[in-house]
C-alpha positions in Angstrom: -107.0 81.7 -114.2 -105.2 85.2 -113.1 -101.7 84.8 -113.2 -100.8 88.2 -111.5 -103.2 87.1 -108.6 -101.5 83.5 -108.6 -98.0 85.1 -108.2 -98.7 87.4 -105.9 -100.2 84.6 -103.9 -97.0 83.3 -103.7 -95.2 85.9 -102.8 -97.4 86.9 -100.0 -96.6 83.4 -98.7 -93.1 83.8 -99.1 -93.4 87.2 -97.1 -95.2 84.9 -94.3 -92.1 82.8 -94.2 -89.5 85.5 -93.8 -91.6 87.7 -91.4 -92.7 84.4 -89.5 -89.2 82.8 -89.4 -86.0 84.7 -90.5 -87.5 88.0 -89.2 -88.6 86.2 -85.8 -85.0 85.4 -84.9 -83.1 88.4 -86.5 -85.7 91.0 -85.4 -88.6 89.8 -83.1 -86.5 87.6 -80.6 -84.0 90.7 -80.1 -86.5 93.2 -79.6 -88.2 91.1 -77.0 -85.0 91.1 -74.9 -84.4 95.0 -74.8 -85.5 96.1 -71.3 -89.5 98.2 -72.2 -92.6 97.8 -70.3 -94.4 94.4 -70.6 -97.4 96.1 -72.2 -95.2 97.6 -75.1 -93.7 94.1 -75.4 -96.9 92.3 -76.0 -98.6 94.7 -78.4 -95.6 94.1 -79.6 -96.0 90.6 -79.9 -99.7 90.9 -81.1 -99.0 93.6 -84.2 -96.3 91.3 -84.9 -98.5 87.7 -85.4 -101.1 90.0 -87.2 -98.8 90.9 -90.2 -98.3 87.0 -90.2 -101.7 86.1 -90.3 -102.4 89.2 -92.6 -100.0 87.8 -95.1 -101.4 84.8 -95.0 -104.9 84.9 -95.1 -104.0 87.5 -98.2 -102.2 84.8 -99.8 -105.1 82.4 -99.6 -107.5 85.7 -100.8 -105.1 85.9 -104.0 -105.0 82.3 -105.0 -108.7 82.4 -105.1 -108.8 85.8 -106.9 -106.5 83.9 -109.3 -108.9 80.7 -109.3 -112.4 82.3 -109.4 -114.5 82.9 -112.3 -116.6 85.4 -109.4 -116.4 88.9 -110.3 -115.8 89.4 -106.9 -111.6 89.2 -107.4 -111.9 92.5 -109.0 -112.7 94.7 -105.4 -110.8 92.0 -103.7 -107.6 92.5 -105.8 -108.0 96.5 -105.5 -108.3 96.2 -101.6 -105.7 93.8 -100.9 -103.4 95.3 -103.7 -103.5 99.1 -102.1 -103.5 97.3 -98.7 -99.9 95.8 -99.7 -99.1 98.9 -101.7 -99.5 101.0 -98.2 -97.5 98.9 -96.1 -94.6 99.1 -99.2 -94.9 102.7 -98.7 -94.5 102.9 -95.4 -91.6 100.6 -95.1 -89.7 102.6 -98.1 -90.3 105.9 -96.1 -89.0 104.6 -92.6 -85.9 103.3 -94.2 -85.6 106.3 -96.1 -86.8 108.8 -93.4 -84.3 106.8 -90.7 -81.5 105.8 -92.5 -81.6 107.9 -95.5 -81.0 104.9 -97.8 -84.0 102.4 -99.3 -82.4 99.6 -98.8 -81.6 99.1 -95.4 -85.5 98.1 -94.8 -86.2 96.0 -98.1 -89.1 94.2 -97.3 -91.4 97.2 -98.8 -89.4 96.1 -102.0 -91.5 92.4 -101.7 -95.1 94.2 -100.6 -94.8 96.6 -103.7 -94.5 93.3 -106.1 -97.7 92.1 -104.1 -99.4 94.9 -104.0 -98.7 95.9 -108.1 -99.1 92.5 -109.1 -102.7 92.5 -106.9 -103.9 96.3 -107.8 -103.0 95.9 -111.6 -103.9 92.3 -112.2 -106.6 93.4 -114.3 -105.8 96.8 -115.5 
């Protein structure tokens, strides 16, 4: 058993539940209302399920990263933990870039655990 990838497995499903639920009321919902084009809405709405079902199809790849005595966790952990690692970047330069301070965006702060805890797990 991988601890790092068990943890990590967690946390990508407790990302899931914030992006899913608090950030679909305090940020989806009132995007959705601003007056933009119906097309811009639904990619909208379709880049915004994906990042759900990424997180959680990532949290089911890192429990059985965590579980497996396959060699294949190593390349999967790598992938998934510069994959999490990228978004985390990302997010930490929009809030920066935007609003000149880190922690207005602070989910990248959650992807960088997953994405450390997944990248280093067997470093």
């Amino acid at each position: 058993m991988r601890l790092p990838f068990l943890i990590a497995g967690c946390l990508s499903i407790a990302a899931a539940g914030a992006h899913g639920v608090v950030g679909h009321y305090e940020t989806y919902r009132p995007f959705m209302a601003l007056a933009m084009a119906r097309q811009v809405k639904i990619g909208l709405a379709a880049e915004w399920h994906a990042m759900t079902v990424f997180l959680l199809l990532s949290a089911v790849a890192l429990f059985w990263a965590g579980l497996t005595r396959s060699p294949a966790y190593r390349p999967l952990g790598f992938f998934i933990g510069l994959t999490f690692l990228a978004f985390a970047a990302v997010g930490a330069w929009h809030s920066y870039y935007w609003f000149a301070d880190l922690l207005v965006l602070p989910q990248w702060l959650l992807l960088a655990a997953i994405g450390f805890l997944a990248f280093f797990a067997e470093v």
